[in-house]
MARBA-3410 file (N, C-alpha, C, O; in Angstrom, 1 decimal):
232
-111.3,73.7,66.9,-111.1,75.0,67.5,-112.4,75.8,67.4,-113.1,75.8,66.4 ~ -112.7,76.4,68.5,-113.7,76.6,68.8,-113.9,78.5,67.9,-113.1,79.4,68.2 ~ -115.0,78.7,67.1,-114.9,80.0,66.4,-116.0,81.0,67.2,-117.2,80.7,67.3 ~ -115.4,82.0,67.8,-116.5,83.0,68.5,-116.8,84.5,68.2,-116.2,85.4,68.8 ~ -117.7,84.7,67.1,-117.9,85.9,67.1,-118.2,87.0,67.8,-119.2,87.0,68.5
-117.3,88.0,67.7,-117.4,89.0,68.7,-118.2,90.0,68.4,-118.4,90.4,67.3 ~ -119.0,90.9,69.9,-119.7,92.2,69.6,-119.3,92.9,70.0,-119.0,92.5,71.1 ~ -118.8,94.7,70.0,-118.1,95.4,70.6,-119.4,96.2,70.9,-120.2,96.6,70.0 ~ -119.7,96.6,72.5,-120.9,97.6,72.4,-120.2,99.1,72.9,-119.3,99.1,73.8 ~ -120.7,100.4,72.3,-120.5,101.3,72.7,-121.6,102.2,72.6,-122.2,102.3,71.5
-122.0,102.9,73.7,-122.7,103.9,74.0,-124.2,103.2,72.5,-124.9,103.6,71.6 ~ -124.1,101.8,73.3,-125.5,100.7,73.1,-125.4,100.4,71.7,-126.4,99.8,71.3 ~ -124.4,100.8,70.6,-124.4,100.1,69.5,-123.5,99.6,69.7,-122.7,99.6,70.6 ~ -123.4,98.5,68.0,-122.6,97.7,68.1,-121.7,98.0,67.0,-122.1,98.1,65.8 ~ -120.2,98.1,67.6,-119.0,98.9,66.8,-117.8,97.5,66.6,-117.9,96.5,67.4
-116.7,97.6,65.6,-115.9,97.8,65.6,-114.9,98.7,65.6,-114.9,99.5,64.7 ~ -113.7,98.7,66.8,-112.5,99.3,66.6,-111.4,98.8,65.6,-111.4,97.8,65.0 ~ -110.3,100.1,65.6,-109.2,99.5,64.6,-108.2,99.7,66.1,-108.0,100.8,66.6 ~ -107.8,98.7,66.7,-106.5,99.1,67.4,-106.9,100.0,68.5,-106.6,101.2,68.8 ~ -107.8,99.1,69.1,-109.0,99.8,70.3,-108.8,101.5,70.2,-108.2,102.0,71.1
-109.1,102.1,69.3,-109.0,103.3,69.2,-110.6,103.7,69.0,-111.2,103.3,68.0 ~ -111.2,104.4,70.0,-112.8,104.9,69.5,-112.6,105.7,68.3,-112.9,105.1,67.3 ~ -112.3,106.7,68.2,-112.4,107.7,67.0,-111.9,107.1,65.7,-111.9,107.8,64.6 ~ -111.3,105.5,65.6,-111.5,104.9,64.0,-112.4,103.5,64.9,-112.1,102.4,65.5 ~ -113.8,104.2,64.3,-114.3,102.9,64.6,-115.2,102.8,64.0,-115.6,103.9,63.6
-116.0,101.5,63.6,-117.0,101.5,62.4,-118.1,101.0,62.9,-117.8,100.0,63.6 ~ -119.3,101.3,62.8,-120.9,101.2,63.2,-121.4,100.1,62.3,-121.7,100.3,61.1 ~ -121.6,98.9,62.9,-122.5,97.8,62.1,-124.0,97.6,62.1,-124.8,97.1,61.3 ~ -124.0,98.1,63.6,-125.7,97.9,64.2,-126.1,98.5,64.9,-125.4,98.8,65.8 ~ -127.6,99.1,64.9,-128.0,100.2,65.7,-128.1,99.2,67.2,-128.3,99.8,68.3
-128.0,97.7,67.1,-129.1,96.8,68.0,-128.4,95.7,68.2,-128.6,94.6,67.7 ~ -127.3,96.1,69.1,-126.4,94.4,69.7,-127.2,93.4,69.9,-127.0,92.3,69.4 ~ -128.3,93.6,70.5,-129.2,92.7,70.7,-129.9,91.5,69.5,-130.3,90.3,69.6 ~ -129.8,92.5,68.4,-130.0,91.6,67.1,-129.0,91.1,66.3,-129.2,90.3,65.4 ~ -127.6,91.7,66.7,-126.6,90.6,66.4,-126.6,89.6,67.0,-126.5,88.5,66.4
-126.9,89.8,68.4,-126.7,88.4,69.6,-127.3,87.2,68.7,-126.7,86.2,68.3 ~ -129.0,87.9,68.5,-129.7,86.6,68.0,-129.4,86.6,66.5,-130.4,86.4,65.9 ~ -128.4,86.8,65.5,-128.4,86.7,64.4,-127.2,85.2,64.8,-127.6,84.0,64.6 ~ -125.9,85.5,65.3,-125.2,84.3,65.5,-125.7,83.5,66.6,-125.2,82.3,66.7 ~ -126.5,83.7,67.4,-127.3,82.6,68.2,-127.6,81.6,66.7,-126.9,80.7,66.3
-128.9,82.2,65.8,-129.4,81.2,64.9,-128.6,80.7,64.1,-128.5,79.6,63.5 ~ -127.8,81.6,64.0,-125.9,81.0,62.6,-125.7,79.6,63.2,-125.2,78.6,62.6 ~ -126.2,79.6,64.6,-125.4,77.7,64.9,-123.8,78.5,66.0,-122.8,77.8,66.0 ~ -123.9,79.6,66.6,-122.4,79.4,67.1,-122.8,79.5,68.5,-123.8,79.9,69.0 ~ -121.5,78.7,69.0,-121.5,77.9,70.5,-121.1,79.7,71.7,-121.6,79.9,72.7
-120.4,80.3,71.0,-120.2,81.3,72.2,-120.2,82.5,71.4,-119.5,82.4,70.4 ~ -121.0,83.8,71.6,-120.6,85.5,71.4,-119.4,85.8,72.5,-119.6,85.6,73.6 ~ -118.2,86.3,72.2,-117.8,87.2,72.8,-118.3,88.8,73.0,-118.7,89.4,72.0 ~ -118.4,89.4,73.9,-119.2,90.6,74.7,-118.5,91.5,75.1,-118.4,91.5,76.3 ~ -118.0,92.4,74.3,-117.0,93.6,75.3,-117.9,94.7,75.6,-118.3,95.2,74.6
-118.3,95.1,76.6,-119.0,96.7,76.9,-117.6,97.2,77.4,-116.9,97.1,78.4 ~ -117.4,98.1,76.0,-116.5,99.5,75.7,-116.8,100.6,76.7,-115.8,101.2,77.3 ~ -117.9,101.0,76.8,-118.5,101.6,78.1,-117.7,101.4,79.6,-117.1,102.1,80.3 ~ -118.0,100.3,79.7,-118.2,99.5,81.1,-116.1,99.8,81.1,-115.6,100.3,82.1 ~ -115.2,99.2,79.9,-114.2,98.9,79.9,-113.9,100.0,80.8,-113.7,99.8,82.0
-113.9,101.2,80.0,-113.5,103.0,80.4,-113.9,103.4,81.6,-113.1,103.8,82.4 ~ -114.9,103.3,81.7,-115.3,103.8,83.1,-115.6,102.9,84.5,-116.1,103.4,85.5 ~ -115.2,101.3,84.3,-114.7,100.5,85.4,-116.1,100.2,85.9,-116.1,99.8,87.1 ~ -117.7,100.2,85.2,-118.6,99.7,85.3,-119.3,99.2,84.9,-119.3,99.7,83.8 ~ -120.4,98.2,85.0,-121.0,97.3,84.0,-122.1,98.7,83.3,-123.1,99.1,84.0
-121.9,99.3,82.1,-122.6,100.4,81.6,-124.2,99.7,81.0,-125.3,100.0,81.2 ~ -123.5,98.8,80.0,-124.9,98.1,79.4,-125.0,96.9,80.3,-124.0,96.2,80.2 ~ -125.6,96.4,80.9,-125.7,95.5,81.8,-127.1,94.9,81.6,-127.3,93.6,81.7 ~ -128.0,95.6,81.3,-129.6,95.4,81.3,-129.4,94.7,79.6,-129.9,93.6,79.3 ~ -128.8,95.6,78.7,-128.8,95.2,77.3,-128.0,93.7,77.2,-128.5,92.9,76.5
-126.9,93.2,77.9,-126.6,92.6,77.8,-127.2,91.2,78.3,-127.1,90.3,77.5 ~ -127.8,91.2,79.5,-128.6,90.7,80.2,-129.8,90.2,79.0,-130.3,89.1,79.2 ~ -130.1,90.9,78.0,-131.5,91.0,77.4,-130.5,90.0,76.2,-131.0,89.0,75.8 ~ -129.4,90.3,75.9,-128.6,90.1,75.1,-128.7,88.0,74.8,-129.0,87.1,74.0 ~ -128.0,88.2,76.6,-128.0,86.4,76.8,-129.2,85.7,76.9,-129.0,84.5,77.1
-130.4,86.1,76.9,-131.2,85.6,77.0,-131.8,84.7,75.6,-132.8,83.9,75.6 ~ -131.1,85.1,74.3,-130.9,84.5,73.1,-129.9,84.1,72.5,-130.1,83.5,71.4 ~ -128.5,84.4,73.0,-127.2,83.7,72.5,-126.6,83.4,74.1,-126.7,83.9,75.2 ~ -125.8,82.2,73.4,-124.4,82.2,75.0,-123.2,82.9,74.8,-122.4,82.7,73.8 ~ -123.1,83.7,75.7,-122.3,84.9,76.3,-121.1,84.4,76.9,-121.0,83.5,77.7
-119.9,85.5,76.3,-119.0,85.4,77.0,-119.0,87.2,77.3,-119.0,87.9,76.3 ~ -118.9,87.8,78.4,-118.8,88.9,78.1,-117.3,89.6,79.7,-116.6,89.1,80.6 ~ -117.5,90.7,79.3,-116.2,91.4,79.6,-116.2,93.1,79.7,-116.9,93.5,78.8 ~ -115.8,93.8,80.3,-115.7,95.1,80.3,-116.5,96.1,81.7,-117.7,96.4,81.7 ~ -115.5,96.4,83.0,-116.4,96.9,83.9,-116.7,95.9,84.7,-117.6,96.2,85.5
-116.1,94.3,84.7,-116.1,93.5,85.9,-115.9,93.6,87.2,-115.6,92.5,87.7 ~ -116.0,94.7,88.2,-114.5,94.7,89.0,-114.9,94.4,90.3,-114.3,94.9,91.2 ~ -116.2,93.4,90.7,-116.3,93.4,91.4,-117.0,91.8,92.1,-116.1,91.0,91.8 ~ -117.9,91.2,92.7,-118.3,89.5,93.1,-119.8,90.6,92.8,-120.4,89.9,91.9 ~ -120.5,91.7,93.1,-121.7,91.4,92.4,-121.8,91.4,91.3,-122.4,90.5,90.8
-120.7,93.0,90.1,-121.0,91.7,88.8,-120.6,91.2,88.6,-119.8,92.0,88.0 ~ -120.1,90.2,88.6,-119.4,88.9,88.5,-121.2,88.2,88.7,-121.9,88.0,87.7 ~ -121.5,88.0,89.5,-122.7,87.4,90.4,-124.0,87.7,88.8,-124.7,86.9,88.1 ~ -123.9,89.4,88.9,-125.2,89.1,87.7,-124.8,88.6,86.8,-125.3,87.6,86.3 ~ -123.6,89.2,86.2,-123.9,88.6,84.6,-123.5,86.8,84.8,-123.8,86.1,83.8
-123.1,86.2,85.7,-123.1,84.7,85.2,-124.7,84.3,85.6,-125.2,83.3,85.0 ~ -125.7,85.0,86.5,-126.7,84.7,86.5,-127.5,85.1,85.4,-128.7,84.8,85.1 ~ -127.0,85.8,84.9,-127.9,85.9,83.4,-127.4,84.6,82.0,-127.8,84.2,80.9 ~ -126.4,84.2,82.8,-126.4,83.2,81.7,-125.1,82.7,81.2,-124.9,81.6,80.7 ~ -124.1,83.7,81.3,-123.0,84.6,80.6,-121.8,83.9,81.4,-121.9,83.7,82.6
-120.7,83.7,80.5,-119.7,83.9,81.4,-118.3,84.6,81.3,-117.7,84.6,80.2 ~ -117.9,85.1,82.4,-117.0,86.6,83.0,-115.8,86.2,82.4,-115.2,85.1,82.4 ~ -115.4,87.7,81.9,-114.0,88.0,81.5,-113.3,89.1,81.8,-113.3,90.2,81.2 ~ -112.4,88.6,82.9,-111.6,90.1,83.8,-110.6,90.0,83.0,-110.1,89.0,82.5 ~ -110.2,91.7,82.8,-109.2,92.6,82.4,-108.4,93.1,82.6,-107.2,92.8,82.5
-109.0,94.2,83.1,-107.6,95.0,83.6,-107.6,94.8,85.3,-106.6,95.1,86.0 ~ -109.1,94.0,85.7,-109.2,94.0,87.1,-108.3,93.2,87.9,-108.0,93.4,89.1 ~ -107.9,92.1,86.8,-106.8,91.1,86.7,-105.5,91.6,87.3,-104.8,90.8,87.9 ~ -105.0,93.4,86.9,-103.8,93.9,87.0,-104.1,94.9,88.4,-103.3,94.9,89.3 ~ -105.2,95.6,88.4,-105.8,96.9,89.3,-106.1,95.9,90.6,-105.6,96.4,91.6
-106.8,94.6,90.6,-107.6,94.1,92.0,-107.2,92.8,91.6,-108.1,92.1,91.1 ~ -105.5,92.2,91.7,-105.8,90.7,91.6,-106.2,89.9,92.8,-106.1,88.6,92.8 ~ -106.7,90.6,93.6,-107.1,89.6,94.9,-108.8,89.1,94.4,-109.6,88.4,94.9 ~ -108.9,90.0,93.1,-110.5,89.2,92.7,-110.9,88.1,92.4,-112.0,87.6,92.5 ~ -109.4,87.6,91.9,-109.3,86.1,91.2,-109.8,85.0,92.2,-110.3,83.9,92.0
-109.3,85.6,93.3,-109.0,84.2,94.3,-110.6,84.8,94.8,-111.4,84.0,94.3 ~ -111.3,85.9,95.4,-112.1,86.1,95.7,-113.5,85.4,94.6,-114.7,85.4,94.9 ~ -112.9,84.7,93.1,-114.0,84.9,92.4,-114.0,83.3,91.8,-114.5,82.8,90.8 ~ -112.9,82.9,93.1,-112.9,80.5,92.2,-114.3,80.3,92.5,-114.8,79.6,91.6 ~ -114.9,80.5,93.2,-116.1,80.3,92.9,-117.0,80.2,91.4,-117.9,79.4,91.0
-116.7,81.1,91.0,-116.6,81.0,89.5,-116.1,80.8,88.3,-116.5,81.2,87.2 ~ -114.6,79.6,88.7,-113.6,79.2,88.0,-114.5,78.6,86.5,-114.3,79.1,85.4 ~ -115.2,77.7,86.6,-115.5,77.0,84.7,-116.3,78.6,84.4,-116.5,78.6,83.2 ~ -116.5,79.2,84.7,-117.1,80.8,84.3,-116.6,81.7,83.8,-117.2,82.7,83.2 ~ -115.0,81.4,83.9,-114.0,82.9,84.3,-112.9,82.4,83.2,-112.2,81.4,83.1
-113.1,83.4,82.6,-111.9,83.8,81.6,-111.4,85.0,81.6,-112.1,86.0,81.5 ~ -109.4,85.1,81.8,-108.8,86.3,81.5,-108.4,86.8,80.2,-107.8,86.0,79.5 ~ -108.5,87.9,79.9,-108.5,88.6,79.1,-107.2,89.5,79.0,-107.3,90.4,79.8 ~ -105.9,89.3,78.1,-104.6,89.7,78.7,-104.7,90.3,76.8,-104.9,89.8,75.8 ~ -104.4,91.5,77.2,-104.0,92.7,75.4,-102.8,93.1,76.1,-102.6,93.7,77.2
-102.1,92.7,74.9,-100.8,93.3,74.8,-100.5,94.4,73.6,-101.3,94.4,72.6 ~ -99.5,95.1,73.6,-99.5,96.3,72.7,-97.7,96.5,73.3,-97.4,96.5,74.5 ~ -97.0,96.6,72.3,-95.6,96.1,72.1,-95.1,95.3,72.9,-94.1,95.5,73.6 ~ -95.9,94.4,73.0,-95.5,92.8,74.2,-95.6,93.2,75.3,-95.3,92.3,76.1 ~ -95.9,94.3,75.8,-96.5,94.9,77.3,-98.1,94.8,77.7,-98.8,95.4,76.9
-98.7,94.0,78.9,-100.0,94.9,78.6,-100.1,95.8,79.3,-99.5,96.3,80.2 ~ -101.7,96.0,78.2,-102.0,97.1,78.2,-104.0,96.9,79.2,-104.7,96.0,79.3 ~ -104.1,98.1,79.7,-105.4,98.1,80.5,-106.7,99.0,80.1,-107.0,99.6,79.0 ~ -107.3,98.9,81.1,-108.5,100.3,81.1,-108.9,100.4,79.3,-108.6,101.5,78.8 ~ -109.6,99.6,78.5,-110.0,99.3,77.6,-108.5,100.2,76.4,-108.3,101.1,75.6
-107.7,99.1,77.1,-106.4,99.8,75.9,-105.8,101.1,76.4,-104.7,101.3,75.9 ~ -106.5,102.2,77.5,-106.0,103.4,77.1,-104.5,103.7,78.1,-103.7,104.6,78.0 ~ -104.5,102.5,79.2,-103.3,102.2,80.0,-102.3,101.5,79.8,-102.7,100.4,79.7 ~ -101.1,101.4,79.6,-100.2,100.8,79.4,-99.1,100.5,80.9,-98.8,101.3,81.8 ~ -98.8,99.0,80.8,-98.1,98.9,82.1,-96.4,98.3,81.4,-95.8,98.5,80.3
-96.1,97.5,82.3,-94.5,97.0,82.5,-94.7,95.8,82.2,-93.7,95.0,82.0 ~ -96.0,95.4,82.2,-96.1,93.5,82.9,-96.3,92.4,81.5,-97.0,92.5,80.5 ~ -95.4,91.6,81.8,-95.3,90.5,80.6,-96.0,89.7,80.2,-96.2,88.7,80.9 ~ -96.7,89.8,79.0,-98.2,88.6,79.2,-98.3,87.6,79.8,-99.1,87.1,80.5 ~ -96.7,87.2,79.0,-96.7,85.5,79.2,-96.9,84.9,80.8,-97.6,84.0,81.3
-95.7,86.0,81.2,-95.4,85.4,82.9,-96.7,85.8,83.6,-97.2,85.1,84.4 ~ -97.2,87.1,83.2,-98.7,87.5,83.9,-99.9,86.0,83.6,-100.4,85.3,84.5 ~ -100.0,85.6,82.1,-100.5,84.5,82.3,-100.3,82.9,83.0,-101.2,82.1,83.1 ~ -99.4,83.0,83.3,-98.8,82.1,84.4,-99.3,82.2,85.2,-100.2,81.4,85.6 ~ -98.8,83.3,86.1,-99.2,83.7,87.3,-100.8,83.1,87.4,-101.1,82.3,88.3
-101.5,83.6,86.5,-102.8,83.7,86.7,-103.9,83.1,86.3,-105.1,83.3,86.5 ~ -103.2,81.9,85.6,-103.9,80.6,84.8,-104.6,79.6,85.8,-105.4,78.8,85.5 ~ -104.2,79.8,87.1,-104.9,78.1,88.2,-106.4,79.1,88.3,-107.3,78.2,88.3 ~ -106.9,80.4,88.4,-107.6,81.3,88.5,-108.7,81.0,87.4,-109.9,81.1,87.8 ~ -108.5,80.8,86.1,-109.7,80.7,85.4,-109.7,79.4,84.5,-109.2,78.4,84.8
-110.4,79.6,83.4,-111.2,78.4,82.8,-110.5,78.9,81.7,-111.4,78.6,80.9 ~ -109.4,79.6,80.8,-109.2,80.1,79.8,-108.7,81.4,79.6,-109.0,82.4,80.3 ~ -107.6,81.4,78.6,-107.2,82.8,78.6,-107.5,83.7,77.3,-107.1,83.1,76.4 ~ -107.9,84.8,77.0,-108.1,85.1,75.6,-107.1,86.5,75.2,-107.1,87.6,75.8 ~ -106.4,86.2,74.3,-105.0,86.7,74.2,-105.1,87.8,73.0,-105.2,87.3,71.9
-105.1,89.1,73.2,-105.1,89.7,71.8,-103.8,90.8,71.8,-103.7,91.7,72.6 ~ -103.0,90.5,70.7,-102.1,91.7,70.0,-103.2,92.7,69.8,-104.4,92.4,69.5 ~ -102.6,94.3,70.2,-103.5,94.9,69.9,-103.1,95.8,68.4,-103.9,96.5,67.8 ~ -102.1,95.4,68.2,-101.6,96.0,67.0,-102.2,95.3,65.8,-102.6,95.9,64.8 ~ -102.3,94.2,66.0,-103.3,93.7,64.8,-105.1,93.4,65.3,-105.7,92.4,65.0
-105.8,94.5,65.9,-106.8,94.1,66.4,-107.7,95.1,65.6,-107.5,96.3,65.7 ~ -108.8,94.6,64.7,-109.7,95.5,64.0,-108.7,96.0,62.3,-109.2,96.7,61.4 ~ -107.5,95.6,62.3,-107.3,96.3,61.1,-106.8,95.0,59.8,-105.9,95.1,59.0 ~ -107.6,94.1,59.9,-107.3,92.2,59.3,-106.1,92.2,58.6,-106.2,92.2,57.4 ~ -104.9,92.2,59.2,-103.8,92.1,59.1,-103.5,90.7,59.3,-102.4,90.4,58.8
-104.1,89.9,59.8,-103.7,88.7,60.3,-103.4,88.9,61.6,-102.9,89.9,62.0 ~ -103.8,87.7,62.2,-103.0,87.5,63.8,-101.1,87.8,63.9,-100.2,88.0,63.1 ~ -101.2,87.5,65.1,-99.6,87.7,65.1,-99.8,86.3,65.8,-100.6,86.1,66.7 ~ -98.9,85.2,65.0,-99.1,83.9,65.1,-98.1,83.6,66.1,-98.5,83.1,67.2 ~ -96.6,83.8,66.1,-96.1,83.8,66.8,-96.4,84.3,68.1,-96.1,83.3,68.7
-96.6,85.0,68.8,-97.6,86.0,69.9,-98.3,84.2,70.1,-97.7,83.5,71.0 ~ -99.0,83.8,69.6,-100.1,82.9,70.5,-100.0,81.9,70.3,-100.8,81.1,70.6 ~ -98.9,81.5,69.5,-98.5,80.2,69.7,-97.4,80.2,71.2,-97.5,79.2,71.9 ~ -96.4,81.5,71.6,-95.8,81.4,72.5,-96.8,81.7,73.8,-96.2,81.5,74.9 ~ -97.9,82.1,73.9,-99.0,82.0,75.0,-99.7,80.9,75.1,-100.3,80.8,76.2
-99.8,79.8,74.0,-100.4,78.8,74.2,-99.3,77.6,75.1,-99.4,76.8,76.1 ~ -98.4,77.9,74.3,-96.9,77.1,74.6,-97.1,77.1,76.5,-97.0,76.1,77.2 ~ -97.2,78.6,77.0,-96.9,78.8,78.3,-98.0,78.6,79.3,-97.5,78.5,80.4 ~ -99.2,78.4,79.2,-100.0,77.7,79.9,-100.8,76.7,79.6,-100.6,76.2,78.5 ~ -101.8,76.3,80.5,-102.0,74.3,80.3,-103.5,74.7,80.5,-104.2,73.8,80.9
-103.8,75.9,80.4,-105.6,76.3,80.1,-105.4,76.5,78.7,-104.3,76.7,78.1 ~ -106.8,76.6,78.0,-106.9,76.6,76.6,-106.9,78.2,76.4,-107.3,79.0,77.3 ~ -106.3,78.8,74.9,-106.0,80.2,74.9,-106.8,80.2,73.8,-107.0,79.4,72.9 ~ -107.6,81.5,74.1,-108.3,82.1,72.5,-107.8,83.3,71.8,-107.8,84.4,72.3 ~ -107.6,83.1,70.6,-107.1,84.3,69.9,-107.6,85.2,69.6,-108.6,85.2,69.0
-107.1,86.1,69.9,-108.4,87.5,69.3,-107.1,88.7,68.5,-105.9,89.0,68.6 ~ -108.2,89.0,67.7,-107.2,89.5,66.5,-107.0,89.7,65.4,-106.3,88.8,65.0 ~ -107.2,90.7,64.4,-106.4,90.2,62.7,-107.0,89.9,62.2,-107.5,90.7,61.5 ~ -107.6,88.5,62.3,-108.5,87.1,61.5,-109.0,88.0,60.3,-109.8,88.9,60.5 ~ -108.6,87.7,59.2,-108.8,88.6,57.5,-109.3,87.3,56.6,-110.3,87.4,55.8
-108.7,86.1,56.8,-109.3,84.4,55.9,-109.4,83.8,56.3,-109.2,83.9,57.5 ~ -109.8,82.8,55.7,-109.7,81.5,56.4,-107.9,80.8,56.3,-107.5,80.2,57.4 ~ -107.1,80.9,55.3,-105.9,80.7,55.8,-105.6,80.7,57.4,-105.2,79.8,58.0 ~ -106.0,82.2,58.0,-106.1,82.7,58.9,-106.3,81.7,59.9,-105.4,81.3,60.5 ~ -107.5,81.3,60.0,-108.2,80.4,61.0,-107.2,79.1,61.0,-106.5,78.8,61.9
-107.2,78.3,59.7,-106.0,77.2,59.6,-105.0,77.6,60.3,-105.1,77.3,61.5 ~ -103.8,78.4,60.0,-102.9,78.7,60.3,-103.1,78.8,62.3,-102.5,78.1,63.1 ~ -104.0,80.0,62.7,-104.0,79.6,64.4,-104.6,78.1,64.4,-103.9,77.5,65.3 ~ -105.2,77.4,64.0,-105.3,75.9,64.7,-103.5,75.4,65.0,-103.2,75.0,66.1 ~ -102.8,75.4,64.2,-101.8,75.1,64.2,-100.4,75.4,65.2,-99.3,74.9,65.3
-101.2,77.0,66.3,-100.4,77.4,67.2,-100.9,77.1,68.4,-100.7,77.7,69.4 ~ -101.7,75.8,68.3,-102.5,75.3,69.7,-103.7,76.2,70.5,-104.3,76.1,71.6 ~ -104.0,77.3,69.1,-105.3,77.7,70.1,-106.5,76.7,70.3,-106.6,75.6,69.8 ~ -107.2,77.4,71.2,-108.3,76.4,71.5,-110.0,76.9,70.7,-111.0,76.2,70.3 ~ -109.5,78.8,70.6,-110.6,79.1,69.7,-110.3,80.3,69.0,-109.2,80.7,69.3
-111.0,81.1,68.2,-110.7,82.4,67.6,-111.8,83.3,67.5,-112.9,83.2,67.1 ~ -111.3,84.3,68.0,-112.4,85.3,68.1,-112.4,86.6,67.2,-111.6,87.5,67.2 ~ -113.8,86.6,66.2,-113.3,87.0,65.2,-114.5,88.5,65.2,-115.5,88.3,65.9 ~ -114.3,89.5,64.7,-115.4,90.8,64.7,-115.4,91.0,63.2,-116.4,90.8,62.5 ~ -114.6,91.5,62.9,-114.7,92.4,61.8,-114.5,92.0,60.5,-115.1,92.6,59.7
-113.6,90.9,60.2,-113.7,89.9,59.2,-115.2,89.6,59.3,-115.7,90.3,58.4 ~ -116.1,88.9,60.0,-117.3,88.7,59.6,-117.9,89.8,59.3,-118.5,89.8,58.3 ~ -118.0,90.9,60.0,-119.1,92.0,59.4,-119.0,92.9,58.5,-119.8,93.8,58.2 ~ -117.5,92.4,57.8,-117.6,93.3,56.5,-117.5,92.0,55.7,-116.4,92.0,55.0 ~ -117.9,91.2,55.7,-117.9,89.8,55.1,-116.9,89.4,54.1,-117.0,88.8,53.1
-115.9,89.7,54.8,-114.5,88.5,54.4,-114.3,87.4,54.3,-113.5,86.7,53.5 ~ -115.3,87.1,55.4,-115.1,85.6,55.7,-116.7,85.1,56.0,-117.6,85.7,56.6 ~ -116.6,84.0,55.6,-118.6,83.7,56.3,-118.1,82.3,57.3,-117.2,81.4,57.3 ~ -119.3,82.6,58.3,-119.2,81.8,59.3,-119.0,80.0,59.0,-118.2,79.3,59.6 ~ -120.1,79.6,58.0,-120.4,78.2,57.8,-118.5,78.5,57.4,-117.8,78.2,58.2
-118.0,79.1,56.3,-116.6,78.5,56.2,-115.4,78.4,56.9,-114.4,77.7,56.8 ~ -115.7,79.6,58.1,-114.8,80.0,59.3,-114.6,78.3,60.3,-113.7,77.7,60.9 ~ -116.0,78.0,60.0,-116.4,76.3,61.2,-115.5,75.5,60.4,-114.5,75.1,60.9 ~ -115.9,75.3,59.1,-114.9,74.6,58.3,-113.5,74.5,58.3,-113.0,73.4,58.6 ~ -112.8,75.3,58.0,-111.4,76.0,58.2,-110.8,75.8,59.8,-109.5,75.6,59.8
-111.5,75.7,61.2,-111.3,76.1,62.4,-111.3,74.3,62.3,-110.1,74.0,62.5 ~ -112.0,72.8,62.0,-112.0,71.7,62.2,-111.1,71.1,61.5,-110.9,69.9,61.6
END
């Protein structure tokens, strides 16, 4: 199982949220850019990349930082996709795309964007088994599971997060992604919770393919060399 540390960027630092809420959120780094290259050197195979910015206001906000970002770790990044030019830069910077809410607002982007199917990962947060959009602050009607169905021939991966356990290491909600992994035949990444390494054992066991972890590593709960261990 593949372990991917995450960076949250807001207004160019790099934050944790509790339960995508800005106003409880915690400041790790003046300089995403020097986290990029701290788990580039740790040995890990992908950064997950949310620009918080970009989420809210439906544009790539840090785009240049991120860009500067992949040029020393590999990128998965996300937030402010909504369109085939970025789509276009950030996989030419290196990176590869993860639509959101653009998924629910513009799903004719999917089909407009197989061109970039091994590139493209959707990004489905749920918040009382509904998701939810627009970096958390929208809530709709639509069912993860069936929405991931729908929408699985479209990318290379799905990354699935409870938002109720997101930023506050409660643990994943295991059930939640073992029943998303169950329902499509692309590999699902968990995002979420992650408080131990228990943690990490226990999702290998609901068929994820990887875990995407923030805030357990940066208040150091957990260290990466044992996170690898625990995830094999």
């Amino acid at each position: 199982m593949l372990v991917i540390p995450s960076i949250d960027i807001l207004m160019g630092k790099s934050v944790v949220l509790e339960q995508g809420d800005v106003e409880r959120k915690s400041e790790f780094s003046q300089d995403p850019f020097e986290v990029a290259k701290y788990w580039a050197e740790a040995g890990c195979q992908r950064v997950h990349v949310i620009d918080l910015d970009g989420a809210r206001t439906g544009k790539l906000v840090n785009i240049e930082l991120i860009e500067r970002m992949a040029k020393v770790a590999p990128l998965q990044v996300g937030g402010g996709i909504r369109n085939i030019a970025d789509a276009e830069r950030v996989v030419s910077a290196g990176a590869k795309i993860i639509l959101g809410s653009s998924v629910v607002k513009n799903p004719e982007l999917l089909m407009e964007l197989q061109g970039f199917k091994n590139s493209l990962l959707v990004s489905l947060d749920a918040r009382k088994g509904k998701v939810v959009i627009q970096g958390w602050l929208e809530s709709t009607q639509l069912d993860p599971y069936s929405l991931a169905k729908k929408i699985e021939r479209y990318a290379s991966g799905i990354i699935f997060t409870v938002v109720e356990r997101d930023g506050i290491m409660k643990g994943p909600d295991f059930e939640a992604v073992k029943k998303m992994a169950s329902k499509v035949n692309v590999p699902v990444y968990a995002n979420g919770g992650v408080a131990s390494l228990e943690d990490i054992r226990r999702l290998k066991e609901t068929g994820a393919k990887g875990v995407i972890i923030g805030k357990a590593f940066y208040t150091q709960a957990i260290g990466f060399k044992e996170a690898l261990e625990a995830s094999r």
